[in-house]
NUFI-486789 format. One record per residue (C-alpha): residue number from 1; z, y, x. Coordinates in pm, whole numbers, plus 50000, padded with zeros to 5 digits. Layout:
BEGIN
  resi      Z      Y      X
   NUM      Z      Y      X
...
***
This chain:
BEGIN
  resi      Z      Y      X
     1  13535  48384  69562
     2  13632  48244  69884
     3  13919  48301  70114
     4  13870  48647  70200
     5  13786  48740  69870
     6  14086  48636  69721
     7  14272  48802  70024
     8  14109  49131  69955
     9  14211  49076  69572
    10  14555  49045  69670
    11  14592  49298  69907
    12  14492  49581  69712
    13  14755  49441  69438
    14  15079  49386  69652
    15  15319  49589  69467
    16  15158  49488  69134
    17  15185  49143  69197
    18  15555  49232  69295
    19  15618  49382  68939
    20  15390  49157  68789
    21  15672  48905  68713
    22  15903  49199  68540
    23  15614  49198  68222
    24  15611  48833  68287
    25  15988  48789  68230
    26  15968  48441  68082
    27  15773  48352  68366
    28  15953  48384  68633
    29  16299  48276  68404
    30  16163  47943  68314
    31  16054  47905  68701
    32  16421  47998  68870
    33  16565  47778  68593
    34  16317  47484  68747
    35  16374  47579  69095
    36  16765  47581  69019
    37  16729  47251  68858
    38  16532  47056  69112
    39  16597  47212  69459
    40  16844  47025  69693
    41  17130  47242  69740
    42  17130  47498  70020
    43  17051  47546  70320
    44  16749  47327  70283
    45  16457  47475  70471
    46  16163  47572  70180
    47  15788  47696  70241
    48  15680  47912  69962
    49  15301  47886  69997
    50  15061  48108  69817
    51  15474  48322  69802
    52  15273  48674  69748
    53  15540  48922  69797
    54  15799  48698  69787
    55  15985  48697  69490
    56  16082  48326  69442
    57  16121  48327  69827
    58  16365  48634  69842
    59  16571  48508  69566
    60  16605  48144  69717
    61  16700  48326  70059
    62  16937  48510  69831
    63  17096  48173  69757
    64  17106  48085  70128
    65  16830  47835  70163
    66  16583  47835  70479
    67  16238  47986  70321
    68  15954  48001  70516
    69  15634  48210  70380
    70  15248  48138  70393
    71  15000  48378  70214
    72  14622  48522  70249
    73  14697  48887  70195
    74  14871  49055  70494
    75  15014  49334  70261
    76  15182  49089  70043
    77  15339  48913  70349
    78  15419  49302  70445
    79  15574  49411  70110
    80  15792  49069  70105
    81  15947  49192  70452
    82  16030  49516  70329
    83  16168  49368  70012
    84  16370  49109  70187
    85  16489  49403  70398
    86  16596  49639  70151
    87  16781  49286  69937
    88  16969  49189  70299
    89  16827  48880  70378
    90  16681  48711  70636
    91  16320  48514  70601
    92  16275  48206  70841
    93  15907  48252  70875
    94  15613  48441  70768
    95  15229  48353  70810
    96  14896  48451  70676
    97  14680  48173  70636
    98  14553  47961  70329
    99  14716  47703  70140
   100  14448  47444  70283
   101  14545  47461  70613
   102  14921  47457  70726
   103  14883  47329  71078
   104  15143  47621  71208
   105  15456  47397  71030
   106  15557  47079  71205
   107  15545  46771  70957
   108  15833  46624  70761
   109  16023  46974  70850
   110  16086  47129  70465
   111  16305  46954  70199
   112  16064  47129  69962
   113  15730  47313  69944
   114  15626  47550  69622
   115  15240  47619  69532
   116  15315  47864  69294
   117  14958  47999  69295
   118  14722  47836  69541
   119  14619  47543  69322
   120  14443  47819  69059
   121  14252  48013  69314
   122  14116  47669  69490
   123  13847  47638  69264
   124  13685  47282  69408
   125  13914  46946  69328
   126  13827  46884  69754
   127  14028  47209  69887
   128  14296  47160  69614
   129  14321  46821  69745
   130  14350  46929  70084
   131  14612  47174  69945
   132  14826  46944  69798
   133  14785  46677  70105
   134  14949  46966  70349
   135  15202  47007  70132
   136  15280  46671  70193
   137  15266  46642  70511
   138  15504  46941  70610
   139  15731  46799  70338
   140  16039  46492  70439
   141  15997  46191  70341
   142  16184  46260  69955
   143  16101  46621  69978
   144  15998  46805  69673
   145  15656  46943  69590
   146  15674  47231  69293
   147  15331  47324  69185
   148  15153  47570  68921
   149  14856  47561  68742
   150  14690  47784  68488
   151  14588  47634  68228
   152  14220  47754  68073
   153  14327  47745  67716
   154  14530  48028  67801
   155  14228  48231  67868
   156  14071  48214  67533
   157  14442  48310  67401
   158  14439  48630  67607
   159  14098  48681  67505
   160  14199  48677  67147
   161  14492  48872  67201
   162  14320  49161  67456
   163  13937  49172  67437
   164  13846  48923  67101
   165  13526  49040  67111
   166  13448  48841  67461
   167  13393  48550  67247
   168  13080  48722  67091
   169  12974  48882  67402
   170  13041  48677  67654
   171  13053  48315  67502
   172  12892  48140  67837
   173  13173  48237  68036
   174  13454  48083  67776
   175  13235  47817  67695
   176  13228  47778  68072
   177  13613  47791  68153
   178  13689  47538  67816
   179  13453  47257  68016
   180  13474  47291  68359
   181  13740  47529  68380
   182  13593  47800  68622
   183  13382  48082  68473
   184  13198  48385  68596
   185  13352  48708  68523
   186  13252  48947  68798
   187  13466  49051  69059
   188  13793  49032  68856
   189  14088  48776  68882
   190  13955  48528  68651
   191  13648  48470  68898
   192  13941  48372  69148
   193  14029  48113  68912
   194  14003  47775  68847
   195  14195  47661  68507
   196  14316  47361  68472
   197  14286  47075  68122
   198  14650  46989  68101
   199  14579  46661  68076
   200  14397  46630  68424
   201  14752  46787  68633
   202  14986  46451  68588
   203  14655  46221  68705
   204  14551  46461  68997
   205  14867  46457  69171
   206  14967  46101  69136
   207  14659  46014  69277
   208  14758  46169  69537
   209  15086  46037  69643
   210  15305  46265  69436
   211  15558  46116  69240
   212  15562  46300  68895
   213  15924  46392  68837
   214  15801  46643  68502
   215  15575  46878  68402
   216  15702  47229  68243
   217  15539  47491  68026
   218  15673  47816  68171
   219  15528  48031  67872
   220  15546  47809  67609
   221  15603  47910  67243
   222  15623  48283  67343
   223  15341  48265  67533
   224  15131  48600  67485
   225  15388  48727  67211
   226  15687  48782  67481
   227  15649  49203  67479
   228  15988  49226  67307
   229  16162  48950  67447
   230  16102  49210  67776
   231  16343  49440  67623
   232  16623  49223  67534
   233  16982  49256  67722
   234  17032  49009  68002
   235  17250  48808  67758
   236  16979  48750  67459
   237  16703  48741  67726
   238  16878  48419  67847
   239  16867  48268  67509
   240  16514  48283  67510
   241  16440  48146  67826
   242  16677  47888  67769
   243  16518  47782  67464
   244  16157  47804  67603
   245  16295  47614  67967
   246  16380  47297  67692
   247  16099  47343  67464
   248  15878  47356  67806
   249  15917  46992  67848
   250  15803  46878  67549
   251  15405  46689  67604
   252  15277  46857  67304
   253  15341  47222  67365
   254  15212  47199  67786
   255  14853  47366  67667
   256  15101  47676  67482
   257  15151  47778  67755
   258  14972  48013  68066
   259  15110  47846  68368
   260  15245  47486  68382
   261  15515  47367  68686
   262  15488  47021  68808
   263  15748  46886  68931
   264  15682  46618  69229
   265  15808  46420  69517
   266  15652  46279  69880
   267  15781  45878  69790
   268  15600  45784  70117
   269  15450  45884  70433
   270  15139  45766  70300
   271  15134  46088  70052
   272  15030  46268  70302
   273  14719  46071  70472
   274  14369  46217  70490
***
């Protein structure tokens, strides 16, 4: 899929991908716990890029930081405006372009970018490269880059868990998606994709310039058995993504999980050369 394609995806799935992250609970938890953790403290200035309709970027505004938003779809950007209007807060900037490509921001202006999607709907290690590079660029000197990546071994688990009999019907495409970690599956999200070893995310971005600070599992040992954990009280709820935000650390349970946060910092200028 290229640009547009993905663009097209998302804009005839704004308010899904809105409520997306209320089935997703643990999700978005674990990532607001991260976010909490890591960011500097208010107002730093923040691009969300890949932000969708703005859900980590309405909640950090919430908080009083500076957020700046970059997505393809024009009816996500849309639907974060209205949302950001109707929770009373004010968005620095908004700007539909791609992830590869962020020569509207000045360099070394944000204390801290977030990919929260781009780097799993780049599907060649060049443009994810070039991703990652503009983040660094637009980011200080110190500034924080917070990335996430799908991981393909939680396709096969969602396969099990949704459609098991893909495996016997379609075993090219998650034979496909196991190796190379991009698979054909027609014009759905998953063709969109690229899903990432969990082994390959610490390697890729230090060879880039990015100082590793962690990596988290976001889904971790609920991952795919969370439906209950949905209708917990705010008070239990928090238990449970407390429990998976420590668990999410640990090396050994990073392929549990669907989505994977790195955690990383521009140490030098250098980070963000060509």
């Amino acid at each position: 899929m290229s640009d547009t394609d993905v663009a097209r995806l998302y804009d005839a799935n704004a308010e899904d991908e809105w409520s997306r992250l209320d089935a997703r609970r643990t999700e978005f938890a674990v990532t607001c716990r991260a976010l909490d953790e890591h960011l500097p403290r208010p107002p730093a200035k923040i691009l969300d890029v890949g932000s969708g309709p703005g859900r980590y970027a309405i909640r950090l505004a919430q908080r009083g930081y500076a957020v700046s938003l970059l997505d393809l779809s024009q009816q996500c950007l849309d639907l974060a405006a209205k949302k950001a209007a109707l929770g009373g807060v004010r968005l620095d900037a908004m700007a539909c372009g791609t992830a590869t490509d962020l020569g509207m921001f000045p360099a070394e202006y944000f204390d801290a970018v977030l990919l929260l999607g781009p780097l799993y709907h780049l599907k060649s290690v060049e443009r994810r490269r070039q991703a990652v590079l503009e983040a660094m660029r637009v980011a200080r000197t110190g500034g924080l880059l917070i990335s996430a990546y799908l991981t393909r071994y939680s396709v096969v688990r969602y396969a099990a868990k949704v459609r098991p009999a893909q495996l016997s019907q379609a075993p090219a495409f998650i034979e496909s998606i196991l190796a190379t970690g991009v698979g054909n599956a027609g014009d759905g999200f998953l063709n969109s994709c690229y899903c990432s070893d969990p082994t390959e995310i610490r390697p890729f971005m230090d060879g880039l310039g990015v100082d590793t600070v962690e990596l988290i599992g976001c889904e971790g040992v609920v991952a795919e058995v969370e439906e209950r954990l949905n209708d917990l009280s705010e008070s239990d709820f928090a238990r449970w993504a407390d429990l998976n935000y420590r668990l999410g650390r640990r090396a050994e349970l990073l392929a549990a999980s669907a989505h994977i946060l790195h955690i990383g910092r521009r140490a030098t200028a250098s980070a963000a050369g060509p």
